[in-house]
Chimera marker file (.cmm) of the C-alpha trace (Angstrom):
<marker_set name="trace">
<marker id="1" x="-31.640" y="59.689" z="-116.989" r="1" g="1" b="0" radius="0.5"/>
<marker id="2" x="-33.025" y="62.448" z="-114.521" r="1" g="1" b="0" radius="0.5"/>
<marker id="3" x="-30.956" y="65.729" z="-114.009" r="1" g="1" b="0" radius="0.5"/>
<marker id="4" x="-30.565" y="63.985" z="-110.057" r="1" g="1" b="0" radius="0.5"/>
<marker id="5" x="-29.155" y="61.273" z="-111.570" r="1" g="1" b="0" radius="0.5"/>
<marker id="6" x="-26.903" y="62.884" z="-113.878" r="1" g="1" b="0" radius="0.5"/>
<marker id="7" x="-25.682" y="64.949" z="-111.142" r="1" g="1" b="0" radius="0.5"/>
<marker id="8" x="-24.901" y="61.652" z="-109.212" r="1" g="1" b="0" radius="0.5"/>
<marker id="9" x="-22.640" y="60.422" z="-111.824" r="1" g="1" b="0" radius="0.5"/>
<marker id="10" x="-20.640" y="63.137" z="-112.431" r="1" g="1" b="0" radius="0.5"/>
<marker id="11" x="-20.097" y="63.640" z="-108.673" r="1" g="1" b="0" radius="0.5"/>
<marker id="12" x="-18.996" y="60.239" z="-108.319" r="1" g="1" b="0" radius="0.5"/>
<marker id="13" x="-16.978" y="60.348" z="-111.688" r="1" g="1" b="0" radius="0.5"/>
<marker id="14" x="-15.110" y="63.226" z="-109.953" r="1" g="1" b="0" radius="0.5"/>
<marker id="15" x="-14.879" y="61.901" z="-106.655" r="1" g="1" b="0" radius="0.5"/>
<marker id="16" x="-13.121" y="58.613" z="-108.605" r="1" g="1" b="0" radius="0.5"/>
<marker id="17" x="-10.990" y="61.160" z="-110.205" r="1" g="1" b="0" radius="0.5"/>
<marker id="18" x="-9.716" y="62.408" z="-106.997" r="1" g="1" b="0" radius="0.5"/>
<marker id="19" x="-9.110" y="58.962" z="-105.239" r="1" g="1" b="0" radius="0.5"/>
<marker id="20" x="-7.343" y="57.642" z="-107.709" r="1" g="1" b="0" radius="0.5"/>
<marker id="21" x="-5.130" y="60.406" z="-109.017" r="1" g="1" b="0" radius="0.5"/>
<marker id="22" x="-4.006" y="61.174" z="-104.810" r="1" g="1" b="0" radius="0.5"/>
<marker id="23" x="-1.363" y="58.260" z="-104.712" r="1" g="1" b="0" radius="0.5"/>
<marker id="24" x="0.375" y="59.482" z="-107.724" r="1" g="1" b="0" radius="0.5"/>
<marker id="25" x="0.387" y="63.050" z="-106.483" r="1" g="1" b="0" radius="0.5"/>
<marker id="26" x="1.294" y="62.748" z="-103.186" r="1" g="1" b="0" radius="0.5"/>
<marker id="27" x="4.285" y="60.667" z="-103.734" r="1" g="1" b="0" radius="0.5"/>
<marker id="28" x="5.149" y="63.575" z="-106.051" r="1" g="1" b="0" radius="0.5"/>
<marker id="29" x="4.884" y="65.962" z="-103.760" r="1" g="1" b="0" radius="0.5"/>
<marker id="30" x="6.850" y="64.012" z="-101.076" r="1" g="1" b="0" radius="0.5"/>
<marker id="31" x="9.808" y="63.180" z="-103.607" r="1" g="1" b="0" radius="0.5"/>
<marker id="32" x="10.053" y="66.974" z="-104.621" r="1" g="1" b="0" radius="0.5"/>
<marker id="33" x="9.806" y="67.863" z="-100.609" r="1" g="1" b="0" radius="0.5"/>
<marker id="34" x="12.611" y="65.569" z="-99.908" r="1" g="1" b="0" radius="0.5"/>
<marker id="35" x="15.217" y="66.392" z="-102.916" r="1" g="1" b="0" radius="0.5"/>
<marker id="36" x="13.845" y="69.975" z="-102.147" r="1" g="1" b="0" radius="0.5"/>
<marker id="37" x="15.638" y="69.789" z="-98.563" r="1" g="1" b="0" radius="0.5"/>
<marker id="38" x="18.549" y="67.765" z="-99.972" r="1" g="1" b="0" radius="0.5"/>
<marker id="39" x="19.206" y="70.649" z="-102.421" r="1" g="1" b="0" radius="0.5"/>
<marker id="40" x="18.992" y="73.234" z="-99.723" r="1" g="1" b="0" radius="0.5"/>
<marker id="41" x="20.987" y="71.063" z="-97.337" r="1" g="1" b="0" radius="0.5"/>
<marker id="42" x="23.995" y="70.812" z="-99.866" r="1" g="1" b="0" radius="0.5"/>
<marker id="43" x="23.374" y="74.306" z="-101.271" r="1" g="1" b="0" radius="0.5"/>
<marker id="44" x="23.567" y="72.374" z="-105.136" r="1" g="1" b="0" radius="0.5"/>
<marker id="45" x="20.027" y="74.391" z="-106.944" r="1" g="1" b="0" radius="0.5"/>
<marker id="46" x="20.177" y="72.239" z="-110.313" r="1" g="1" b="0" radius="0.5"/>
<marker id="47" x="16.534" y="72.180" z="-111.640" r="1" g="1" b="0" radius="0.5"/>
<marker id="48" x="16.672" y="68.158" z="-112.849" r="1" g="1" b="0" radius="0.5"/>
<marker id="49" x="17.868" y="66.497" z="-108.760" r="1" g="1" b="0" radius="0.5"/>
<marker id="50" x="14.417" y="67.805" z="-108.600" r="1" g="1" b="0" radius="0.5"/>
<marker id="51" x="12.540" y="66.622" z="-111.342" r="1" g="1" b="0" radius="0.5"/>
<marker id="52" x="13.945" y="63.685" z="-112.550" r="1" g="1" b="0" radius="0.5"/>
<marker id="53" x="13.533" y="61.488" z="-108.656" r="1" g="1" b="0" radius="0.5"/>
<marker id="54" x="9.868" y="63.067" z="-108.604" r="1" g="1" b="0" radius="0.5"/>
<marker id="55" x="9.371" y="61.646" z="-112.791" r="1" g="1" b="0" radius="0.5"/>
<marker id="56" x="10.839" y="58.239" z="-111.275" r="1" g="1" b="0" radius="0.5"/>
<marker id="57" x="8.795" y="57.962" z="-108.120" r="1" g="1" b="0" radius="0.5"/>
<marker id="58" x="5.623" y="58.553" z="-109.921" r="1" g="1" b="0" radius="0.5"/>
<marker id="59" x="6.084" y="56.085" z="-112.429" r="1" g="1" b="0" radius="0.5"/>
<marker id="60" x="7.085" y="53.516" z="-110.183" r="1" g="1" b="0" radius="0.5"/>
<marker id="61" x="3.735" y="54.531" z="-108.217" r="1" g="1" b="0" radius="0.5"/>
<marker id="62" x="1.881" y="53.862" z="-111.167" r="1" g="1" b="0" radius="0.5"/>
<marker id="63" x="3.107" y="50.738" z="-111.672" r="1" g="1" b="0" radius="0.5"/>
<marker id="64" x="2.563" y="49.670" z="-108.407" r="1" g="1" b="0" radius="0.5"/>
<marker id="65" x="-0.976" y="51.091" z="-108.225" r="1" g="1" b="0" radius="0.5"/>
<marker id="66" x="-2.329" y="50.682" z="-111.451" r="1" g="1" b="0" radius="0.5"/>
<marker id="67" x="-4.080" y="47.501" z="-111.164" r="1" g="1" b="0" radius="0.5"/>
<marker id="68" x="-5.930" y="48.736" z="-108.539" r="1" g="1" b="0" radius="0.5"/>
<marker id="69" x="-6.889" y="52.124" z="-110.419" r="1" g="1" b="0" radius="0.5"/>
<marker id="70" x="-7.675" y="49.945" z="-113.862" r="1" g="1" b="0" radius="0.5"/>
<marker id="71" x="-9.820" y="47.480" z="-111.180" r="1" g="1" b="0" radius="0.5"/>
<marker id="72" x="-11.957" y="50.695" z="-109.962" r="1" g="1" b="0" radius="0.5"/>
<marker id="73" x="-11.858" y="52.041" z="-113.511" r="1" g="1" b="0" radius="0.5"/>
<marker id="74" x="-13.481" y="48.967" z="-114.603" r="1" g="1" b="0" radius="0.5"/>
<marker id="75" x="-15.794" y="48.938" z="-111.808" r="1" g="1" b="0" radius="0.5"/>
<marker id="76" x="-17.266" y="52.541" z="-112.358" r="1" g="1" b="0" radius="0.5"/>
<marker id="77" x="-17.592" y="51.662" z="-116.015" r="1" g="1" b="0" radius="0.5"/>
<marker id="78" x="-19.645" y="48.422" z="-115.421" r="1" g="1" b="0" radius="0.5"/>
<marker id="79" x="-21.751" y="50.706" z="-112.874" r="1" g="1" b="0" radius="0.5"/>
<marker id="80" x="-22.503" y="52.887" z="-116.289" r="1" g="1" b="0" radius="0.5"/>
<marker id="81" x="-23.071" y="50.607" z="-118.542" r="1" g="1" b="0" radius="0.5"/>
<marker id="82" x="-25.629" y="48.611" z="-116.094" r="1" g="1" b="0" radius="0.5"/>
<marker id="83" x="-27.525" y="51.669" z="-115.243" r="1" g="1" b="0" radius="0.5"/>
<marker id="84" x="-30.958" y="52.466" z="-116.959" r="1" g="1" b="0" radius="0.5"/>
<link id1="1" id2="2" r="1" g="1" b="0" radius="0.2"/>
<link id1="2" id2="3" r="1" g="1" b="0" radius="0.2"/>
<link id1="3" id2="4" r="1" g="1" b="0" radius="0.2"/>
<link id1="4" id2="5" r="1" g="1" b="0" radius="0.2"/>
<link id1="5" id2="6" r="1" g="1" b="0" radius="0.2"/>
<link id1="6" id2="7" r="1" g="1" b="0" radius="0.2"/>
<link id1="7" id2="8" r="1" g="1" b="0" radius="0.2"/>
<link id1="8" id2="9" r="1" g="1" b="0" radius="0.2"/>
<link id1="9" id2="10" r="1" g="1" b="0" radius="0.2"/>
<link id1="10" id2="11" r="1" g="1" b="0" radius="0.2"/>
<link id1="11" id2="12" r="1" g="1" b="0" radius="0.2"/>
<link id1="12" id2="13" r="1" g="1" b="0" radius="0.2"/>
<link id1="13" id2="14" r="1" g="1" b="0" radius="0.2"/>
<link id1="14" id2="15" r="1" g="1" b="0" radius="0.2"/>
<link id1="15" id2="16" r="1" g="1" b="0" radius="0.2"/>
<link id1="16" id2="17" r="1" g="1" b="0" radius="0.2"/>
<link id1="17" id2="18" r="1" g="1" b="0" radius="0.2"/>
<link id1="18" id2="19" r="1" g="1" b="0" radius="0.2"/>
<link id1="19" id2="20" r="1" g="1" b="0" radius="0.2"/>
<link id1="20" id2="21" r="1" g="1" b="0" radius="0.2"/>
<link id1="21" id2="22" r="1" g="1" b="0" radius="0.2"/>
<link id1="22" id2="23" r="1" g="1" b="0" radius="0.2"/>
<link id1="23" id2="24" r="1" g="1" b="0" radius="0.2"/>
<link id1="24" id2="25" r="1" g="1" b="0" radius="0.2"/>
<link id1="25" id2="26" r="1" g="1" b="0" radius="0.2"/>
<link id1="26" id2="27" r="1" g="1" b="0" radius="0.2"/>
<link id1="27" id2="28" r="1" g="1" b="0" radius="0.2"/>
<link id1="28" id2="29" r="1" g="1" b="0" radius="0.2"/>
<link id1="29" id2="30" r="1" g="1" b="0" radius="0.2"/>
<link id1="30" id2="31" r="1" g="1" b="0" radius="0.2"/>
<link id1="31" id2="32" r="1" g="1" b="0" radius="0.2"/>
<link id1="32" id2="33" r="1" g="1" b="0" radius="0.2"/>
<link id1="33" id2="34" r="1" g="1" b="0" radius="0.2"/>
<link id1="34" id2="35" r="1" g="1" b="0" radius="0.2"/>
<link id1="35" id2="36" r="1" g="1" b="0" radius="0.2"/>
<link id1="36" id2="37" r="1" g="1" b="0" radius="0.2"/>
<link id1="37" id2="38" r="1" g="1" b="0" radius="0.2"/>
<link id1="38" id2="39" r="1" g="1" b="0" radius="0.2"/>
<link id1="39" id2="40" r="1" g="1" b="0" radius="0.2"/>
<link id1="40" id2="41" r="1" g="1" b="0" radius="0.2"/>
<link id1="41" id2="42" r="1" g="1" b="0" radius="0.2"/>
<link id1="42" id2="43" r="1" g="1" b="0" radius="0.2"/>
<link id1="43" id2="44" r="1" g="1" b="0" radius="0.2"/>
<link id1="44" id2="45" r="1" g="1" b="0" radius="0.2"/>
<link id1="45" id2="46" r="1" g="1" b="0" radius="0.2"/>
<link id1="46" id2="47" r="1" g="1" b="0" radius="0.2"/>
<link id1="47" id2="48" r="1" g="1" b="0" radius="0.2"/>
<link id1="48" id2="49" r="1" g="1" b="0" radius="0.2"/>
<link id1="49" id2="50" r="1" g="1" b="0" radius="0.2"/>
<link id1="50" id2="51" r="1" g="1" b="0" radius="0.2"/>
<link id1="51" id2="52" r="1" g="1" b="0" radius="0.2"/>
<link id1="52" id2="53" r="1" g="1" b="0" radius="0.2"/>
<link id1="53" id2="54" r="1" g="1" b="0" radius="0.2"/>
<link id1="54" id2="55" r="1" g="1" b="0" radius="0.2"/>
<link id1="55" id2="56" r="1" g="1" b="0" radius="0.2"/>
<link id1="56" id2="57" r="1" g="1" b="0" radius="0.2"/>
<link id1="57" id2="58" r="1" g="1" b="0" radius="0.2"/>
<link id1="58" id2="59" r="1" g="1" b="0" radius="0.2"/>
<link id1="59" id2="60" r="1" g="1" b="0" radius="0.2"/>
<link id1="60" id2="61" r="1" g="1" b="0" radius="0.2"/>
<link id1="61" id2="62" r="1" g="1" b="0" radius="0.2"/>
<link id1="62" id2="63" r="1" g="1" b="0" radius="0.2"/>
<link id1="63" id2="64" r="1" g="1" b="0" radius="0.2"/>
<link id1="64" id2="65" r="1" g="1" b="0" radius="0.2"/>
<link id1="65" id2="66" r="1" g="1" b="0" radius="0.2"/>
<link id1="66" id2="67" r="1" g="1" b="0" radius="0.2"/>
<link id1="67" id2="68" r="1" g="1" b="0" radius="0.2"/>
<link id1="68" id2="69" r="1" g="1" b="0" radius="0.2"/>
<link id1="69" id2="70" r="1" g="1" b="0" radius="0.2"/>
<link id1="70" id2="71" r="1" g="1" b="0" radius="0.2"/>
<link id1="71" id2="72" r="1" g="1" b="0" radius="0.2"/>
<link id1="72" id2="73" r="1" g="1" b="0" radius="0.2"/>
<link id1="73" id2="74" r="1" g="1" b="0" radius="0.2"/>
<link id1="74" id2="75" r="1" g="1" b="0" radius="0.2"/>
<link id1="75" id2="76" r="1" g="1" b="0" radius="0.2"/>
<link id1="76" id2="77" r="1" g="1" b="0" radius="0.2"/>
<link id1="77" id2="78" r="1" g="1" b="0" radius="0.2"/>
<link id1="78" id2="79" r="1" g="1" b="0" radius="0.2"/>
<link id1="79" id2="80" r="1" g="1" b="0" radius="0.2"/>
<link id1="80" id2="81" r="1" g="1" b="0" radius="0.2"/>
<link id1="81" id2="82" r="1" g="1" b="0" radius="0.2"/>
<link id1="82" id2="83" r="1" g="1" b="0" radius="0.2"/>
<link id1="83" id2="84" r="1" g="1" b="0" radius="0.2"/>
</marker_set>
C-alpha cells in the first residue's frame, strides 16, 4: 500500500465516521434545543428534563439507524479486506 493510498483510506474512514455518527448527533442536538426552550418557557432549570429526553432520543435513533450504519460498516470493511 502506497502513502496515496493510505491517505485514501483514512480519508474515507473519516468521512464514514462523520456520515454515520450525524444522525445520532443531530437528533441530540435537536432534543436538547427543544427541552432547552421548554425549560426556559416554564422557567423549571433542572439539569436531567435536559439530559435524560436527549439519552432517550439517541438511543431510539440508534436503534432505528443501526442497520443501516452496521450495513455501511460492513461495506467499508469488505472494501479493506478486498484491497491489495
Amino acid at each position: 500500500m502506497t502513502e496515496g493510498e493510505l491517505i485514501d483510506t483514512l480519508r474515507q474512514a473519516v468521512l464514514l465516521l462523520v456520515v454515520l455518527a450525524t444522525p445520532v448527533l443531530l437528533v441530540g442536538l435537536l432534543t436538547g434545543l427543544v427541552a432547552a426552550v421548554l425549560q426556559t418557557a416554564t422557567q423549571v432549570q433542572e439539569q436531567t428534563l435536559s439530559f435524560v429526553p436527549k439519552i432517550i432520543a439517541m438511543l431510539l435513533t440508534l436503534v432505528l439507524v443501526g442497520p443501516w450504519m452496521i450495513s455501511r460498516l460492513v461495506e467499508f470493511g469488505r472494501a479493506m479486506f478486498a484491497s491489495p
